[in-house]
GUKE-724778 format. One record per atom (N, C-alpha, C): atom name; x, y, z; residue in three letters; residue number from 1. Coordinates in Angstrom, 2 decimals. Layout:
BEGIN
<r name="CA" xx="X" yy="Y" zz="Z" resn="ALA" resi="NUM"/>
...
//
This chain:
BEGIN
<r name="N" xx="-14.19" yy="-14.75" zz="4.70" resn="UNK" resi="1"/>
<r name="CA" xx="-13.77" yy="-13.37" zz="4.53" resn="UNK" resi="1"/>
<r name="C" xx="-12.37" yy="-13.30" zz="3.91" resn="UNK" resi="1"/>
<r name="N" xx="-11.08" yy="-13.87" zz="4.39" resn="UNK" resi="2"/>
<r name="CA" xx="-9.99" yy="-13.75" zz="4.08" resn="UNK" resi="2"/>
<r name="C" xx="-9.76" yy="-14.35" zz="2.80" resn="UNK" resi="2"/>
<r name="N" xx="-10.75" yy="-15.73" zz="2.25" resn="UNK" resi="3"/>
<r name="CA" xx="-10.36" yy="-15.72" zz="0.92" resn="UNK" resi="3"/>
<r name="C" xx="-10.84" yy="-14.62" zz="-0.17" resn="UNK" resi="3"/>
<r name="N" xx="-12.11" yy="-13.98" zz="0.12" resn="UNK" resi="4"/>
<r name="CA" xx="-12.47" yy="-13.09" zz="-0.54" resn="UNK" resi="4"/>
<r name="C" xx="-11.46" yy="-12.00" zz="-0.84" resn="UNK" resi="4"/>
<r name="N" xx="-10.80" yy="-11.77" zz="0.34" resn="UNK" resi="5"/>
<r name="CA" xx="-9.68" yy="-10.49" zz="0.43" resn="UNK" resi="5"/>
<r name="C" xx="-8.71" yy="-11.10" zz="-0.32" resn="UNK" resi="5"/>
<r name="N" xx="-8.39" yy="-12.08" zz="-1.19" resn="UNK" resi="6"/>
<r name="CA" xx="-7.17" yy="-12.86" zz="-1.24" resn="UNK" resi="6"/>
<r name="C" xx="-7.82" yy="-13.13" zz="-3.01" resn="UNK" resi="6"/>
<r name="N" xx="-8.79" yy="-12.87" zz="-3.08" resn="UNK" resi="7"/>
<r name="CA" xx="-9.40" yy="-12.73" zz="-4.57" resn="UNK" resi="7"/>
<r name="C" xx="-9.25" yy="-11.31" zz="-4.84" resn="UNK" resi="7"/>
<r name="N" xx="-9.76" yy="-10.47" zz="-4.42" resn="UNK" resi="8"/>
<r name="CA" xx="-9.58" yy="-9.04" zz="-4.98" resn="UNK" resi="8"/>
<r name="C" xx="-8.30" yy="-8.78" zz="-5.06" resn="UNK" resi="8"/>
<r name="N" xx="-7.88" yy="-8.48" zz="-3.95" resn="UNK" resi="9"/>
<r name="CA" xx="-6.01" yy="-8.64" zz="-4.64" resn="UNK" resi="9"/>
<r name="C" xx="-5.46" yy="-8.72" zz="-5.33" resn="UNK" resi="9"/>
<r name="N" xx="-5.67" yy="-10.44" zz="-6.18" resn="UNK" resi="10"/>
<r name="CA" xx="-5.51" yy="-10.97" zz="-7.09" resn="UNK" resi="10"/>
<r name="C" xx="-5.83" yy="-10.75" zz="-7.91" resn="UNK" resi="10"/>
<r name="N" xx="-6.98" yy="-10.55" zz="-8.31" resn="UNK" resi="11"/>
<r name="CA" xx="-7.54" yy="-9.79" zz="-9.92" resn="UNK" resi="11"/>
<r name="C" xx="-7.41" yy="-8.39" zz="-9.93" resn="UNK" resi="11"/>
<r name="N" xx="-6.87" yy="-7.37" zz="-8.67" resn="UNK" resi="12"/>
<r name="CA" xx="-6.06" yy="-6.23" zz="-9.04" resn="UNK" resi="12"/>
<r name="C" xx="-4.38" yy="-6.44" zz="-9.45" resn="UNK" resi="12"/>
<r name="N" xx="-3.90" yy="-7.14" zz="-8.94" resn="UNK" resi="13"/>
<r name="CA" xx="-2.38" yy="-7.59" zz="-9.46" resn="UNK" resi="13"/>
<r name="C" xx="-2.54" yy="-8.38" zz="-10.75" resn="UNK" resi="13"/>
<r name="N" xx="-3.67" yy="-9.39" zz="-11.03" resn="UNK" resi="14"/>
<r name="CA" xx="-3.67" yy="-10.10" zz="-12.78" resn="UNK" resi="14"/>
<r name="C" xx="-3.65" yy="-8.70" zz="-13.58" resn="UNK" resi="14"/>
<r name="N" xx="-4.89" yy="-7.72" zz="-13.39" resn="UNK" resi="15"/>
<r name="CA" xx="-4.94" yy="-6.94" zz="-14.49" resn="UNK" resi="15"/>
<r name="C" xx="-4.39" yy="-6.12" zz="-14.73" resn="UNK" resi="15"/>
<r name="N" xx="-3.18" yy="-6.18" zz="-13.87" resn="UNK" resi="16"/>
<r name="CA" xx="-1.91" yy="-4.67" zz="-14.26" resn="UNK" resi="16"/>
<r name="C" xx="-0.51" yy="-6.11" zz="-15.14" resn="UNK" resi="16"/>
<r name="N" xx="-0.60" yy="-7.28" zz="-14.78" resn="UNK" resi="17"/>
<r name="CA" xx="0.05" yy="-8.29" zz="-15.02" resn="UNK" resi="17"/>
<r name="C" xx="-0.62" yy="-8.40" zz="-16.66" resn="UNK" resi="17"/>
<r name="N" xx="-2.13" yy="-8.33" zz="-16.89" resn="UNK" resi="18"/>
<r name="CA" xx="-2.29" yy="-8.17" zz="-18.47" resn="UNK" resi="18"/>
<r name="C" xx="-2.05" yy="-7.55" zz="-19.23" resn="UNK" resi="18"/>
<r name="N" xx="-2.13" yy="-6.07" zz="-18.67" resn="UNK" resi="19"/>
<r name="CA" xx="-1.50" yy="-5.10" zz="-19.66" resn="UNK" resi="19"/>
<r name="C" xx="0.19" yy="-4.96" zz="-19.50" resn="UNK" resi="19"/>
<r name="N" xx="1.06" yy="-6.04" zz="-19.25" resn="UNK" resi="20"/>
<r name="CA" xx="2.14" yy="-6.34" zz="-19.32" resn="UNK" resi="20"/>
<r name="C" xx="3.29" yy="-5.67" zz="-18.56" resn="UNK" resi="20"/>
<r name="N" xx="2.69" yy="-5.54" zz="-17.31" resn="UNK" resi="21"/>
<r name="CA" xx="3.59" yy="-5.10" zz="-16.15" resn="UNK" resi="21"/>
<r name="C" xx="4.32" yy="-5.97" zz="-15.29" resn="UNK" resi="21"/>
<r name="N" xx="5.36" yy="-6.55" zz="-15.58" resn="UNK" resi="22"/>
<r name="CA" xx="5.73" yy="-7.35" zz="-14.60" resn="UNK" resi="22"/>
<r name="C" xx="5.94" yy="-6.70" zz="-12.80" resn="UNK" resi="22"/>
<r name="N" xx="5.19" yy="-7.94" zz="-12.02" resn="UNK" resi="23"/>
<r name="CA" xx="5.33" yy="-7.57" zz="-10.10" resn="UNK" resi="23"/>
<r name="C" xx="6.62" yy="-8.07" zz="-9.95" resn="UNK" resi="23"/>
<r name="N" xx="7.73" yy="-7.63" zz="-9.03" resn="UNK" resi="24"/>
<r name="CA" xx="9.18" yy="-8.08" zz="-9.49" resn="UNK" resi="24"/>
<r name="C" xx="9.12" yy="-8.67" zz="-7.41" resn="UNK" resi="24"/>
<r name="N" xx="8.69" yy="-7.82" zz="-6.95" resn="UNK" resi="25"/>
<r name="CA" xx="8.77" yy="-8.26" zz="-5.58" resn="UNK" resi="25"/>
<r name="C" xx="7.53" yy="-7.33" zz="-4.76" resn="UNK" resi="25"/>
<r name="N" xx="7.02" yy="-7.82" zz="-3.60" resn="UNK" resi="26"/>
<r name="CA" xx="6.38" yy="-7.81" zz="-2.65" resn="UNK" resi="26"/>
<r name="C" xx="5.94" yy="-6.21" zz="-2.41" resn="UNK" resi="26"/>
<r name="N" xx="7.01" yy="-5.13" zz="-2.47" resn="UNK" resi="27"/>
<r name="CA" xx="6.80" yy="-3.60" zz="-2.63" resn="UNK" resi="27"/>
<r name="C" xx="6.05" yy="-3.27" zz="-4.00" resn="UNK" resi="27"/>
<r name="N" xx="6.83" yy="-3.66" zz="-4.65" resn="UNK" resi="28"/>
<r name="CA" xx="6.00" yy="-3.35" zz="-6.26" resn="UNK" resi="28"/>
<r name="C" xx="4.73" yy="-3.70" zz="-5.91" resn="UNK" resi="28"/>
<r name="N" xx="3.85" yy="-4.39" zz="-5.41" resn="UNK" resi="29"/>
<r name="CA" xx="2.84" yy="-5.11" zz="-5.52" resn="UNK" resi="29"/>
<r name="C" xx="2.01" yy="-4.66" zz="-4.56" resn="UNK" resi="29"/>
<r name="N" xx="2.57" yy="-4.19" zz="-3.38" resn="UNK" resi="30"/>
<r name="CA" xx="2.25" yy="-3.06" zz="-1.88" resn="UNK" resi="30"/>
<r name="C" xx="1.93" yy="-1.57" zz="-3.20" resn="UNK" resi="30"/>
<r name="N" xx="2.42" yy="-1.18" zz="-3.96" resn="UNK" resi="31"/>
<r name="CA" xx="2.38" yy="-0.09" zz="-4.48" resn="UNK" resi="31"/>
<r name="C" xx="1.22" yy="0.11" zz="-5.43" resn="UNK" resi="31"/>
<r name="N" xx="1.16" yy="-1.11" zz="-6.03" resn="UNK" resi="32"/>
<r name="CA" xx="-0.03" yy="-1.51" zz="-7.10" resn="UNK" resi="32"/>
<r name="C" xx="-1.25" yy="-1.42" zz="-6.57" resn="UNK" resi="32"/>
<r name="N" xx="-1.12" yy="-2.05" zz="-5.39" resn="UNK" resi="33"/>
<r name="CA" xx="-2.33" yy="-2.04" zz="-4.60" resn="UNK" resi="33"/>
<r name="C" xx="-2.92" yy="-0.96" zz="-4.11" resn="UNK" resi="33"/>
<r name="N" xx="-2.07" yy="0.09" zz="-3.21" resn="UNK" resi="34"/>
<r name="CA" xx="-2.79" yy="1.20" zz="-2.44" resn="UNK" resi="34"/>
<r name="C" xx="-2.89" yy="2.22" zz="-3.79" resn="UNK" resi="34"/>
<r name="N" xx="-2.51" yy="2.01" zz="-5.16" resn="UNK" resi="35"/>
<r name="CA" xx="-2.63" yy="2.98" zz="-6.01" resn="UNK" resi="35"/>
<r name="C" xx="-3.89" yy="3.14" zz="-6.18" resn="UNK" resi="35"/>
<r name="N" xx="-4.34" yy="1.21" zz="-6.31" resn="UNK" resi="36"/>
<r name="CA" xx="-5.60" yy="1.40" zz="-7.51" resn="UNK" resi="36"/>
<r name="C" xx="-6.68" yy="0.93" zz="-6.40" resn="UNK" resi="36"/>
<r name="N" xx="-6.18" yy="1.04" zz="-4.68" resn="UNK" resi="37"/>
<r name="CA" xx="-7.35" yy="0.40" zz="-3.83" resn="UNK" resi="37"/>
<r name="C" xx="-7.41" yy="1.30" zz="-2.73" resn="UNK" resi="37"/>
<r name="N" xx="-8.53" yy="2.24" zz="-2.95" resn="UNK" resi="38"/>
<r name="CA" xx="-8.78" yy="3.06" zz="-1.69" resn="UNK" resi="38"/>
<r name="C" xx="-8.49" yy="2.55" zz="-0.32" resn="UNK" resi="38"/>
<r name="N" xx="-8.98" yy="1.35" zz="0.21" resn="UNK" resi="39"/>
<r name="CA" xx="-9.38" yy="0.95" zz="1.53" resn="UNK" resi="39"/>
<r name="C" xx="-8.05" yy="-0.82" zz="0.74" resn="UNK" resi="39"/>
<r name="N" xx="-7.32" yy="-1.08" zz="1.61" resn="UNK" resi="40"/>
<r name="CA" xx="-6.41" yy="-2.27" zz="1.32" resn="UNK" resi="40"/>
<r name="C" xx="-7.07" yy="-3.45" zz="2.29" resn="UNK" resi="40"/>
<r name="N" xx="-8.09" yy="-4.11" zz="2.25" resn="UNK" resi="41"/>
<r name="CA" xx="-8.47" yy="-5.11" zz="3.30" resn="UNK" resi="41"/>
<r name="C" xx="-7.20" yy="-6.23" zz="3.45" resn="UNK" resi="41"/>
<r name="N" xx="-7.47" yy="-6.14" zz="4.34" resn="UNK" resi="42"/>
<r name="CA" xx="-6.28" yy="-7.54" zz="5.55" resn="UNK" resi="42"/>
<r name="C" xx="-6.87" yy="-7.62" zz="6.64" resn="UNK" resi="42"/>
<r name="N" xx="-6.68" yy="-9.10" zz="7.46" resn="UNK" resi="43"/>
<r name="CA" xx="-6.76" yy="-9.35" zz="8.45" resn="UNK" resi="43"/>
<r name="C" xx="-5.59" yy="-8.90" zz="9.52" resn="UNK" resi="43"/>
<r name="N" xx="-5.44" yy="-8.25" zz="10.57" resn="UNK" resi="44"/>
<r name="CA" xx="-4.51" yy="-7.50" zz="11.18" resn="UNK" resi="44"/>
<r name="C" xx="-4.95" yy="-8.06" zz="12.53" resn="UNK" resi="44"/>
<r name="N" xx="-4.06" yy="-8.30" zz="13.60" resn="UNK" resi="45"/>
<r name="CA" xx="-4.35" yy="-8.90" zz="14.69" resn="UNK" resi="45"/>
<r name="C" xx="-4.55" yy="-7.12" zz="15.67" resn="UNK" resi="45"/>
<r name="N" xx="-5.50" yy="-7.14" zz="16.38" resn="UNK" resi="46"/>
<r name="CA" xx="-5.83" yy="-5.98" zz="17.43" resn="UNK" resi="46"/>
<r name="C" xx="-4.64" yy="-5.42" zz="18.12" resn="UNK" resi="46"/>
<r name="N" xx="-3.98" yy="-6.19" zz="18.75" resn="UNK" resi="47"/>
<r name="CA" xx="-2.38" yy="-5.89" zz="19.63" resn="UNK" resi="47"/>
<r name="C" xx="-1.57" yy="-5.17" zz="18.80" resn="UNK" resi="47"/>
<r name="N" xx="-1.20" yy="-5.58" zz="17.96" resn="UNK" resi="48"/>
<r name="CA" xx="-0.49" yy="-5.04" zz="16.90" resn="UNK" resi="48"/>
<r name="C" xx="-0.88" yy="-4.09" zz="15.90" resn="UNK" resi="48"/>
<r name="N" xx="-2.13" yy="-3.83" zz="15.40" resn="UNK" resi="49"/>
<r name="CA" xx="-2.51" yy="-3.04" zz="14.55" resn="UNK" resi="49"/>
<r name="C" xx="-1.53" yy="-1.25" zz="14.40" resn="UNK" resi="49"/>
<r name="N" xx="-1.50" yy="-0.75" zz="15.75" resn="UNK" resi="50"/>
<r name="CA" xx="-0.56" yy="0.51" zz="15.64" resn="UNK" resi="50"/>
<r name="C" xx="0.92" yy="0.40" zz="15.06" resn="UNK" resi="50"/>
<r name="N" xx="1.55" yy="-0.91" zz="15.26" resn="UNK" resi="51"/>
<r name="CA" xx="3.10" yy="-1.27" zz="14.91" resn="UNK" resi="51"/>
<r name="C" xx="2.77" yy="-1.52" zz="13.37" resn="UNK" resi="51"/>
<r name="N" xx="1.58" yy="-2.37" zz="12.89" resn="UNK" resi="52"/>
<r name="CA" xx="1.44" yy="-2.56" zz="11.20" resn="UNK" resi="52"/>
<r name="C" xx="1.29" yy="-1.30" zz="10.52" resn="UNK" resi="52"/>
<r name="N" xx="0.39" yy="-0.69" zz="11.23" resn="UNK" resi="53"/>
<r name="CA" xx="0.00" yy="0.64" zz="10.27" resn="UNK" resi="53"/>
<r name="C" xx="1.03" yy="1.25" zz="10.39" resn="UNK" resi="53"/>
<r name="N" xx="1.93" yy="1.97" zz="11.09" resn="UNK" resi="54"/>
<r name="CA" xx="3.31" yy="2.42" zz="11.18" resn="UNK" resi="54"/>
<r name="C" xx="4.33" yy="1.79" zz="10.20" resn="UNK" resi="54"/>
<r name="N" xx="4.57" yy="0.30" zz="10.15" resn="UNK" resi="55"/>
<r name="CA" xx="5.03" yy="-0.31" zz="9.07" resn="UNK" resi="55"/>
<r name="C" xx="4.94" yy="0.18" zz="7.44" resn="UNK" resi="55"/>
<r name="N" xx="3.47" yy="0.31" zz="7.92" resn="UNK" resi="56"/>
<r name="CA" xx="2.65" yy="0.08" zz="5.94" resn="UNK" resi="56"/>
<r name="C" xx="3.34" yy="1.40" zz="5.98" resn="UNK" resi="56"/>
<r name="N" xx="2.87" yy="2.88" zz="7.06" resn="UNK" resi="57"/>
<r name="CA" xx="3.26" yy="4.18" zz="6.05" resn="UNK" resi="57"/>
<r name="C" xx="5.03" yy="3.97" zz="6.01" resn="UNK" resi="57"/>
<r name="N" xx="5.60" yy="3.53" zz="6.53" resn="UNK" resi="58"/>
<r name="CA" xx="7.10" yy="3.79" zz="5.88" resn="UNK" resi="58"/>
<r name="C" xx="7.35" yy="3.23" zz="4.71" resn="UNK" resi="58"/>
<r name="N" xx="6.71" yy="2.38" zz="3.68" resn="UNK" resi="59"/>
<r name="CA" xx="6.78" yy="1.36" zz="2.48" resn="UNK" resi="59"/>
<r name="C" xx="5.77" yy="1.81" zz="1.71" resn="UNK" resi="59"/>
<r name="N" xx="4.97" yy="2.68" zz="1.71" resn="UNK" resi="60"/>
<r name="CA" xx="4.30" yy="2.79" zz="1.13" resn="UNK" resi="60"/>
<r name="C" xx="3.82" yy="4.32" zz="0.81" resn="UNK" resi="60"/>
<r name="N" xx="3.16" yy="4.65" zz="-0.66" resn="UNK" resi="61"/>
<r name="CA" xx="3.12" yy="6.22" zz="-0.93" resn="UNK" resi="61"/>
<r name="C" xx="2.40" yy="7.01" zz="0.07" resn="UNK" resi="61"/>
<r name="N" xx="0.84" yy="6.17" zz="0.40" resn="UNK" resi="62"/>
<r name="CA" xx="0.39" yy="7.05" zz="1.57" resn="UNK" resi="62"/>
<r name="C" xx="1.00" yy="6.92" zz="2.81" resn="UNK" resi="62"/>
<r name="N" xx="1.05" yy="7.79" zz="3.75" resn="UNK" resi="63"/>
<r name="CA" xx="1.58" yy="7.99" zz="5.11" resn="UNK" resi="63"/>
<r name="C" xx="0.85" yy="8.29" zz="5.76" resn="UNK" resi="63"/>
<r name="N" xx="-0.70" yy="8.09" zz="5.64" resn="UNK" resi="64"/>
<r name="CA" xx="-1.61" yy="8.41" zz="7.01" resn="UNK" resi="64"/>
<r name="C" xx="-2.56" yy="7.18" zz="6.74" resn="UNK" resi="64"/>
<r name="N" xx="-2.70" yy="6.26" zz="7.26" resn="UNK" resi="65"/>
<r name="CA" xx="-3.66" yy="5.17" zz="7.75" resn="UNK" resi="65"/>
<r name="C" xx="-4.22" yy="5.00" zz="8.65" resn="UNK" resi="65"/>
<r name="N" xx="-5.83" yy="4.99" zz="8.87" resn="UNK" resi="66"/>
<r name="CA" xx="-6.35" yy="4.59" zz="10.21" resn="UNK" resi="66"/>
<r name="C" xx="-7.15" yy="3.24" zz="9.91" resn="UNK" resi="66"/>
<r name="N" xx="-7.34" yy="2.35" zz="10.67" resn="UNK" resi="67"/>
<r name="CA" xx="-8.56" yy="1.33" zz="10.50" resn="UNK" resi="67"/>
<r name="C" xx="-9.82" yy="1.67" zz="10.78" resn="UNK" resi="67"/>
<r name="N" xx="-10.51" yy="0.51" zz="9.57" resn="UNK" resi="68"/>
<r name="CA" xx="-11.87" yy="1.21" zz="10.03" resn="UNK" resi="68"/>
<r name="C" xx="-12.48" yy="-0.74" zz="9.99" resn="UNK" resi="68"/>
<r name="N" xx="-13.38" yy="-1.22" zz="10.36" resn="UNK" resi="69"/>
<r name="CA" xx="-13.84" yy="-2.56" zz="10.27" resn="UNK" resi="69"/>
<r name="C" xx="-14.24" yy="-2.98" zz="8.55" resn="UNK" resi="69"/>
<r name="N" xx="-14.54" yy="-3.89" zz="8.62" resn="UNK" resi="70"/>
<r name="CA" xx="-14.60" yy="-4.08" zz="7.05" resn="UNK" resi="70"/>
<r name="C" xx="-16.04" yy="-4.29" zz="6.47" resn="UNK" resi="70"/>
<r name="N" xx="-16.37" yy="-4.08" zz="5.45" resn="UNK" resi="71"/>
<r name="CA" xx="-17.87" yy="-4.12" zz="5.67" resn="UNK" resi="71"/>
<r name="C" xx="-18.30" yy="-5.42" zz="5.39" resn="UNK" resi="71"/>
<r name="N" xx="-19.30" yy="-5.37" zz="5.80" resn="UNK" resi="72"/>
<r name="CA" xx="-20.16" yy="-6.78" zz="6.19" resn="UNK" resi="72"/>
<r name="C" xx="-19.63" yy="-7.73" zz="7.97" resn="UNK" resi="72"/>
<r name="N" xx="-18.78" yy="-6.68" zz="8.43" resn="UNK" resi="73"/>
<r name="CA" xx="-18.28" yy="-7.32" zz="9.67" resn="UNK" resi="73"/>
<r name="C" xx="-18.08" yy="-6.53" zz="10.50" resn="UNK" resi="73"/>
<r name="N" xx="-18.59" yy="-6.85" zz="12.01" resn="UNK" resi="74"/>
<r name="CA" xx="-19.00" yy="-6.05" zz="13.02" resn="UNK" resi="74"/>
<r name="C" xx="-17.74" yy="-5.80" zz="14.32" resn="UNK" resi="74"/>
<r name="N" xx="-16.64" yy="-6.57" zz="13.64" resn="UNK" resi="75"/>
<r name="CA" xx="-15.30" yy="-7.16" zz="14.87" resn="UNK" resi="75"/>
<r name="C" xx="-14.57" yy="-6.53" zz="13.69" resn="UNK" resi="75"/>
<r name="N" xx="-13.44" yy="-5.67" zz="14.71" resn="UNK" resi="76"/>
<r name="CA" xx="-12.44" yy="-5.48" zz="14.21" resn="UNK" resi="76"/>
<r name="C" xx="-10.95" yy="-6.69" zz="14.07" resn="UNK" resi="76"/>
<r name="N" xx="-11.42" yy="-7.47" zz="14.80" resn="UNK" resi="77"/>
<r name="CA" xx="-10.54" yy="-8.75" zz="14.39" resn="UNK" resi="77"/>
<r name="C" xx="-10.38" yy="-8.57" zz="12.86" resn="UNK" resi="77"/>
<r name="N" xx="-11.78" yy="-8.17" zz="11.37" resn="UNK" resi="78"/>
<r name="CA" xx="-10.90" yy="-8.13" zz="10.50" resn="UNK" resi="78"/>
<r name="C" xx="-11.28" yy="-6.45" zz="9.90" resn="UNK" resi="78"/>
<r name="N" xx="-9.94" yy="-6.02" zz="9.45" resn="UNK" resi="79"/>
<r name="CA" xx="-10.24" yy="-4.49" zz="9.03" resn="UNK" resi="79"/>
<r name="C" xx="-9.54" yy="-3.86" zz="8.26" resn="UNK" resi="79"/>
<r name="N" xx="-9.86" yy="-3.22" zz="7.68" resn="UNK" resi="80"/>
<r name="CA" xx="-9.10" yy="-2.27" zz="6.49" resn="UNK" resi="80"/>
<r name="C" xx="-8.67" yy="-1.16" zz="6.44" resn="UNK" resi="80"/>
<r name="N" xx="-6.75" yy="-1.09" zz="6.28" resn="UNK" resi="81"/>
<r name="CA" xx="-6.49" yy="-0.15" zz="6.51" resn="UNK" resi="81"/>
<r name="C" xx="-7.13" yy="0.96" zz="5.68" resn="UNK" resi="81"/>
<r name="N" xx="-7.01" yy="1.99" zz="5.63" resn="UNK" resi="82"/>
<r name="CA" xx="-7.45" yy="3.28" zz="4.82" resn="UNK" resi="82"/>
<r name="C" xx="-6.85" yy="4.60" zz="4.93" resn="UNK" resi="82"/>
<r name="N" xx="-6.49" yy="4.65" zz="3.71" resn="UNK" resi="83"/>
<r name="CA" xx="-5.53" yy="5.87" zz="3.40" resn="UNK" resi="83"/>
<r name="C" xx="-6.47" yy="7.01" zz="3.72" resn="UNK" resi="83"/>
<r name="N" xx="-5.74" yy="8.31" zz="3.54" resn="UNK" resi="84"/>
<r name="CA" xx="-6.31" yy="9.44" zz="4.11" resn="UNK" resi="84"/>
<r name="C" xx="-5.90" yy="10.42" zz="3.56" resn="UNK" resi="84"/>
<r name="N" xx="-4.55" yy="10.25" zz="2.82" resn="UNK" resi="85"/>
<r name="CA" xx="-3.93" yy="11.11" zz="1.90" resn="UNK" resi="85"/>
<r name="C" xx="-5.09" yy="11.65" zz="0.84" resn="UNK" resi="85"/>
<r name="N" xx="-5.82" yy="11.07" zz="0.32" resn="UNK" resi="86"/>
<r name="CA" xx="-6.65" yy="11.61" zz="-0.58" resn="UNK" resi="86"/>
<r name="C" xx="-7.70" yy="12.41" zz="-0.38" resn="UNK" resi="86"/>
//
């Protein structure tokens, strides 16, 4: 699962990197992502999930995130945040 999540990512950050955008740091790249990715999959530990999602909306354009599980998986061990702004 997590390498899959670790491929999409990646070929959303190459193809803004082809049409000649340089990623300069870690926010730029947080920004790229929730632009062009409805649902942001990550693995998020259960305990913590309320302190991350609180994290993500202060750094990031949307400010309402809830989790939802990820598809093809029945444990929220892994899950995707999801914006709501839209």
């Amino acid at each position: 699962m997590a390498d899959g999540i670790g491929g999409a990512v990646k070929r959303q950050l190459d193809k803004r990197v082809s049409f000649g955008h340089d990623i300069t740091n870690a926010t730029e790249a947080c920004h790229i992502l929730q632009s062009t990715m409805k649902t942001f999959p990550c693995v998020i530990c259960k305990t913590r999930q309320r302190f991350i999602l609180q994290e993500m909306a202060k750094c990031m354009v949307c400010k309402k995130w809830v989790c939802k599980s990820c598809s093809g998986t029945t444990s929220f061990d892994y899950i995707c945040p999801v914006c709501l702004s839209d």
